[in-house]
C-alpha positions in Angstrom: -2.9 -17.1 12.5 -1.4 -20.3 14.4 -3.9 -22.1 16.7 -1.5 -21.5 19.6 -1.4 -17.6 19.0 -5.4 -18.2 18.1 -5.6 -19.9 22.1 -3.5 -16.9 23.6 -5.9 -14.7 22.2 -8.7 -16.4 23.8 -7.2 -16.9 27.4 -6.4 -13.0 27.4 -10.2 -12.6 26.6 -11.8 -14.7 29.0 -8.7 -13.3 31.4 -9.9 -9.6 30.6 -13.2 -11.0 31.0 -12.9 -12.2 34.6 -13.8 -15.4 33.5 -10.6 -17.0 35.0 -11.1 -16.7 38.9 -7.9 -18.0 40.5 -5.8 -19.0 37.5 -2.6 -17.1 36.0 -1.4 -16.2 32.7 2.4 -16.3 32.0 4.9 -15.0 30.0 8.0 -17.2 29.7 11.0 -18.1 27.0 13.4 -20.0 26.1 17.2 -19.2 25.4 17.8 -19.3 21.6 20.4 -21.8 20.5 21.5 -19.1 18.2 22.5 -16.0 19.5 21.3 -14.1 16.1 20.6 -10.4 16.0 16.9 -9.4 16.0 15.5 -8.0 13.1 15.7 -4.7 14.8 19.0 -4.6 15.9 20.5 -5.4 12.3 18.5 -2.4 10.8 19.8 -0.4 13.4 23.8 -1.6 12.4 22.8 -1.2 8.9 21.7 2.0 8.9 23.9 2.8 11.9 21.2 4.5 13.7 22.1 6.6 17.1 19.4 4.7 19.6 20.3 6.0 23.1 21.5 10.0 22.8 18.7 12.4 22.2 19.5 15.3 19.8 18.6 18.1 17.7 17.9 15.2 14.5 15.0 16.2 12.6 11.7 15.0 14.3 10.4 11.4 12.7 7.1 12.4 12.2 8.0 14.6 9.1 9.4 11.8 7.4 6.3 9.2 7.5 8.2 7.0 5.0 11.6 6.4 6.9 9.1 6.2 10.2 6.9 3.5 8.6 10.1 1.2 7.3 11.6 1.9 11.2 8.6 0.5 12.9 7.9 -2.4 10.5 11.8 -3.6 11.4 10.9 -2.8 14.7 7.8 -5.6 15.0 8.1 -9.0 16.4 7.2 -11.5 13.7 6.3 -14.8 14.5 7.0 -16.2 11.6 10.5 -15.7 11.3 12.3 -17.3 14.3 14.0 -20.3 14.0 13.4 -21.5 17.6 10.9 -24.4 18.4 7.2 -22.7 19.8 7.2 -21.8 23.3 2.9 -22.2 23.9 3.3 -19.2 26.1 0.6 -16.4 27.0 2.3 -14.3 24.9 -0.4 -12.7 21.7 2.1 -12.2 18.8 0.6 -9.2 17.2 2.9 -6.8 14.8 1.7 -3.8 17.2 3.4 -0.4 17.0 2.6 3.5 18.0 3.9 5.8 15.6 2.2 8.9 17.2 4.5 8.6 20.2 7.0 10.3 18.3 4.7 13.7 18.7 6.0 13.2 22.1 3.8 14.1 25.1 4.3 17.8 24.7 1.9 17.7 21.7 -0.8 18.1 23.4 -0.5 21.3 24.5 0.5 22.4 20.7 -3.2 21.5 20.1 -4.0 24.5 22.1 -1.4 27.2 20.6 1.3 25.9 22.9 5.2 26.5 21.8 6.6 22.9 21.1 10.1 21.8 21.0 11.4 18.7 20.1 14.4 16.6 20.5 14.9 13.2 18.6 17.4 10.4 18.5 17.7 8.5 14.9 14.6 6.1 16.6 12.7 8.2 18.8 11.3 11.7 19.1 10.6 13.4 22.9 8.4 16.9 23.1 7.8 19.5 25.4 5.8 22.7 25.2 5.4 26.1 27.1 2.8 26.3 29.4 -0.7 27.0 27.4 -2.8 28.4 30.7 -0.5 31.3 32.5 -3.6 33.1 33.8 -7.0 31.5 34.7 -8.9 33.8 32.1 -6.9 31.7 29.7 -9.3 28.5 30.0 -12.3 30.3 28.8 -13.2 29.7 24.8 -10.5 27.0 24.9 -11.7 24.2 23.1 -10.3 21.2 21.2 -10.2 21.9 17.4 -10.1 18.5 15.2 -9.0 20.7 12.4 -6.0 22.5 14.0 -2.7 21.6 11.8 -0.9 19.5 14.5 -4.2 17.5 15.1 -4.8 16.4 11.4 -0.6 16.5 11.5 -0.7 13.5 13.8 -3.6 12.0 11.8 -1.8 12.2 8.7 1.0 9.6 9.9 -1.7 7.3 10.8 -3.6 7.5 7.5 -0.2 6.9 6.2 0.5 4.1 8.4 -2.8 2.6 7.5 -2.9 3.4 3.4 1.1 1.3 3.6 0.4 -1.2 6.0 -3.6 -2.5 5.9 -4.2 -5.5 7.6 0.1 -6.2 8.4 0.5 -3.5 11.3 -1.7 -3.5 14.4 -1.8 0.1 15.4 -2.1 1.9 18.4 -2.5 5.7 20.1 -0.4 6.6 22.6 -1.7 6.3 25.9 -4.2 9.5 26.9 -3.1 12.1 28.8 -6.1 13.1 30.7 -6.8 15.0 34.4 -3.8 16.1 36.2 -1.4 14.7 33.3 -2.8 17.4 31.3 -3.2 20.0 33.4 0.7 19.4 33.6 1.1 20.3 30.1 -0.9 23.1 30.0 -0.5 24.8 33.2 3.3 23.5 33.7 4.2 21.2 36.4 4.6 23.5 39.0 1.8 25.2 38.7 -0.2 22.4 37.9 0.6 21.0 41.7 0.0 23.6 43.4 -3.2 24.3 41.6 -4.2 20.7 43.8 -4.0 22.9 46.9 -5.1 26.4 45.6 -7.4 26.2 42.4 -9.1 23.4 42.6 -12.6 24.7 40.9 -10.5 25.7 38.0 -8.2 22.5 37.8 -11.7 20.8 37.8 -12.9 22.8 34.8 -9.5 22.3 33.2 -9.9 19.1 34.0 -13.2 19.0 31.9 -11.7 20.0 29.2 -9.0 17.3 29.6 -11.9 14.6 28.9 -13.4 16.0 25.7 -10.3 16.5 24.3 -8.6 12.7 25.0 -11.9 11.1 23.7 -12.6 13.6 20.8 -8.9 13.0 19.9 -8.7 9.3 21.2 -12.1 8.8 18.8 -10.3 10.7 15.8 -7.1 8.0 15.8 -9.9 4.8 16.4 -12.1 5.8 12.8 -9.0 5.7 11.5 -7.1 2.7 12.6 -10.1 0.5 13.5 -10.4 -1.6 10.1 -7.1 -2.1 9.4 -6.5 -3.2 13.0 -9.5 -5.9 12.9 -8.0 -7.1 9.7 -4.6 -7.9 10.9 -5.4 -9.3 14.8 -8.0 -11.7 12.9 -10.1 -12.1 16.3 -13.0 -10.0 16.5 -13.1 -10.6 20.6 -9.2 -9.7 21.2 -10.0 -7.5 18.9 -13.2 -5.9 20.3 -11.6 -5.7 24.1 -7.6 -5.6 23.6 -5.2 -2.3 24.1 -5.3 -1.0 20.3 -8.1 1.1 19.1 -10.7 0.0 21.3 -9.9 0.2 25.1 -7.1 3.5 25.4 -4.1 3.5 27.9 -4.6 4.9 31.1 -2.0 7.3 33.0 -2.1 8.6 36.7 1.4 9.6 36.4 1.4 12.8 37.4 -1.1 11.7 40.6 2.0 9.4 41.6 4.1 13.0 43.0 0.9 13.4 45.3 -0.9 12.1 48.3 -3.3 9.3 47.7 -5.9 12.1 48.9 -5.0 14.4 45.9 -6.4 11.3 43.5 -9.3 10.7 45.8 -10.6 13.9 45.7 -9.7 15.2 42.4 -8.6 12.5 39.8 -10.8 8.9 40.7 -13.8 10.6 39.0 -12.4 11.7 36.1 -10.7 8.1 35.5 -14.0 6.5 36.2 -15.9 8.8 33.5 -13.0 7.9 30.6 -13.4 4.0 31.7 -16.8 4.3 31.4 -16.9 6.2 28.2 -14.9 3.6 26.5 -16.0 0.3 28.8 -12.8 -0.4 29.9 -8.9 0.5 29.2 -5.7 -0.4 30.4 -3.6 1.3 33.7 0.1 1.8 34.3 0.7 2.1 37.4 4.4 3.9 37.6 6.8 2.8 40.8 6.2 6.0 42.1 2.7 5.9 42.0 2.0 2.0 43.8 0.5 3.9 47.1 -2.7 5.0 44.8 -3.5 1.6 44.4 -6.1 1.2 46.9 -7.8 4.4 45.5 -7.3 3.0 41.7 -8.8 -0.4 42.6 -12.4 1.3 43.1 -12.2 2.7 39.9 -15.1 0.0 38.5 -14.2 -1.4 35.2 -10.4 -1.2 34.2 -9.5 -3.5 31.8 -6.1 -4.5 33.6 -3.7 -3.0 35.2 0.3 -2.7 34.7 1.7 -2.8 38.4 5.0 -1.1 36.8 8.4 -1.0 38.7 11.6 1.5 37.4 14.9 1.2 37.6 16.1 2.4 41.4 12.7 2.2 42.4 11.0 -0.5 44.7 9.8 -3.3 42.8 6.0 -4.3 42.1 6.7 -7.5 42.5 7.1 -8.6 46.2 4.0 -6.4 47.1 1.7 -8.5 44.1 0.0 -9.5 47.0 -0.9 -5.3 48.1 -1.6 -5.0 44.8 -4.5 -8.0 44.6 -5.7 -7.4 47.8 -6.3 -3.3 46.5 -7.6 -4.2 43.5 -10.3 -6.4 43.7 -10.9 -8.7 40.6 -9.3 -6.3 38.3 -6.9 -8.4 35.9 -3.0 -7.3 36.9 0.3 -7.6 35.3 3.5 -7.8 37.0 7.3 -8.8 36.0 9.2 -11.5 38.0 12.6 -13.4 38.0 12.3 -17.2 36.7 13.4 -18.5 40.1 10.5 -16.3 41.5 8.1 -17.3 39.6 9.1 -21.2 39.9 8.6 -20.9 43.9 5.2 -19.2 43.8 4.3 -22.0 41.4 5.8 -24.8 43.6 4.5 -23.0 46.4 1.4 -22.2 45.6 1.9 -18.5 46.7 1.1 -16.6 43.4 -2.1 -14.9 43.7 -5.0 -15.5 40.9 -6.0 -12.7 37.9 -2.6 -12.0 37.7 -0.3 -12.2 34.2 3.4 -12.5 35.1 6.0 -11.8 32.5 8.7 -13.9 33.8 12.3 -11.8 33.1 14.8 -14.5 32.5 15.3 -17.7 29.9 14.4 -21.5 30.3 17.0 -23.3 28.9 14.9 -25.1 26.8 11.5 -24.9 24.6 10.9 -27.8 25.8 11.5 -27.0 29.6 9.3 -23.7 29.1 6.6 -25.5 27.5 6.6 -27.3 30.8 6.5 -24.4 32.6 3.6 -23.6 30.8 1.8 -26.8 31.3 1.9 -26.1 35.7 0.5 -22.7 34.8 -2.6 -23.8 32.8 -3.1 -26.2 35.7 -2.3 -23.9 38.5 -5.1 -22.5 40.6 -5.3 -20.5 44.3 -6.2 -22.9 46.9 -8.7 -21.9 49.0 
């Protein structure tokens, strides 16, 4: 490991730590003097892979071989670019997810569920028939670590790990937990109107939601755990980052609701996963940025995504909504270069907060300089 990646490393840990009171961490680059493919993007032209159109291709997961080879052309390697060191904030680790290609529908599989899926030559998408029609349904269900699509998903990352020990970082997919899973097991529909009419049984379905994404969650971590240590090479990053030890978070689903609907129903269930696994790390969707203020008592979060979509309001201008909802709770946001430059002249860019700055410096040099003002920077008052 390089002694800048090493430093990166250690600023997101005392950053995740809340040992950085009214200082940023940034994201920037620099334009590459050489407009050269990625590593991706030529194995995608040499195998002339379809990457947007999703299809009826044969699901990656049943190929673990052609999967492995796609996400090791898929990683960011440090070692092979050409372009001077930008000494951003940026922790250069070879980190991939091969179970998202189960797609999200997988989870109700686990439970008898039809599953479909739908793949492009890069990605695979899911969705399954609703496990829980009737409310008689949800008693005897139970999660089963021996059911064939659970040790199906665990089979690609024992492959993963037996082909790739100590050179891939590796990572579940985010949990689906609470509502998100009462959506794929009750359908959507349902699921939302269960909110207003069923709530005892969306809480007890709800229960059932939390043993299943830490029994599950725990299943992938034995798994990936040693590998992953051996290829971050720091046992703190390593002991606190978003791989095997702290899970992604999800309120999607709460985002299509009242702020009330996550009050009532979904805070406590968060709050008993963060404090199963001492932290993890939140997405926060565009459609979901009015449950911030409810999310932001949720003690413990790791750090949170403040997310933004395409046609949707960005995050962004409202970073400010978001720090003042969210306590001390470590945030990440995307902003323009010119943005970012005035809050940094200006002084306006709250504290705890990561940006990942979308648009090029000309220059290594001019971004290392970038870089110097936000080591220095701190809030005033």
């Amino acid at each position: 490991m390089d002694d800048w990646n090493r430093t990166a490393m250690d600023r997101k840990v005392a950053f995740w730590q809340r040992r950085m009171p009214g200082q940023i961490l940034a994201v920037v680059s620099a334009r590459s003097s050489h407009a050269e493919p990625s590593r991706w993007e030529r194995y995608c032209r040499e195998h002339d892979l379809e990457t947007e159109r999703i299809g009826t291709r044969p699901p990656l997961f049943e190929d673990p071989a052609r999967l492995f080879e796609m996400c090791e052309a898929r990683v960011s390697l440090p070692e092979e670019s050409s372009q001077p060191p930008v000494r951003t904030d940026t922790v250069r680790v070879p980190g991939c997810t091969p179970t998202v290609h189960f797609g999200e529908g997988i989870h109700g599989a686990f439970f008898g569920g039809k599953v479909r899926f739908s793949s492009s030559d890069v990605k695979t998408e899911s969705v399954c028939d609703p496990v829980i029609t009737d409310w008689a349904q949800l008693d005897g269900l139970r999660f089963d670590e021996s059911h064939p699509w659970v040790q199906r998903v665990l089979g690609v990352l024992r492959y993963f790990v037996e082909r790739g020990f100590g050179r891939l970082v590796l990572a579940p997919y985010c949990t689906i937990d609470g509502l998100n899973f009462a959506l794929f097991m009750r359908g959507a529909s349902n699921a939302f109107m269960d909110t207003y009419d069923s709530r005892p049984q969306l809480r007890r379905l709800f229960d059932l939601g939390f043993d299943t994404t830490i029994r599950y969650w725990d299943l992938q971590r034995a798994i990936i755990e040693e590998s992953n240590e051996a290829a971050i090479g720091h046992p703190e990053f390593a002991r606190l980052g978003p791989f095997h030890a702290k899970p992604g978070l999800s309120v999607d689903a709460y985002g299509l609701c009242r702020v009330e609907v996550f009050e009532e129903i979904g805070r406590e269930h968060l709050q008993r996963l963060v404090d199963y696994y001492g932290g993890g790390f939140l997405h926060i969707h565009s459609r979901g940025h009015h449950l911030a203020p409810a999310v932001g008592k949720v003690r413990g979060i790791t750090q949170i995504d403040c997310g933004e979509d395409p046609g949707w309001e960005r995050a962004f201008p409202k970073i400010r909504y978001f720090r003042d909802a969210t306590g001390d709770t470590p945030l990440m946001v995307r902003c323009t270069l010119e943005e970012f430059r005035r809050g940094l002249r200006d002084g306006s860019l709250p504290g705890g907060v990561t940006y990942y700055v979308q648009g090029a410096c000309e220059t290594a040099d001019e971004a290392n300089r970038l870089m110097d003002r936000v080591r220095e920077y701190r809030v005033s008052g």
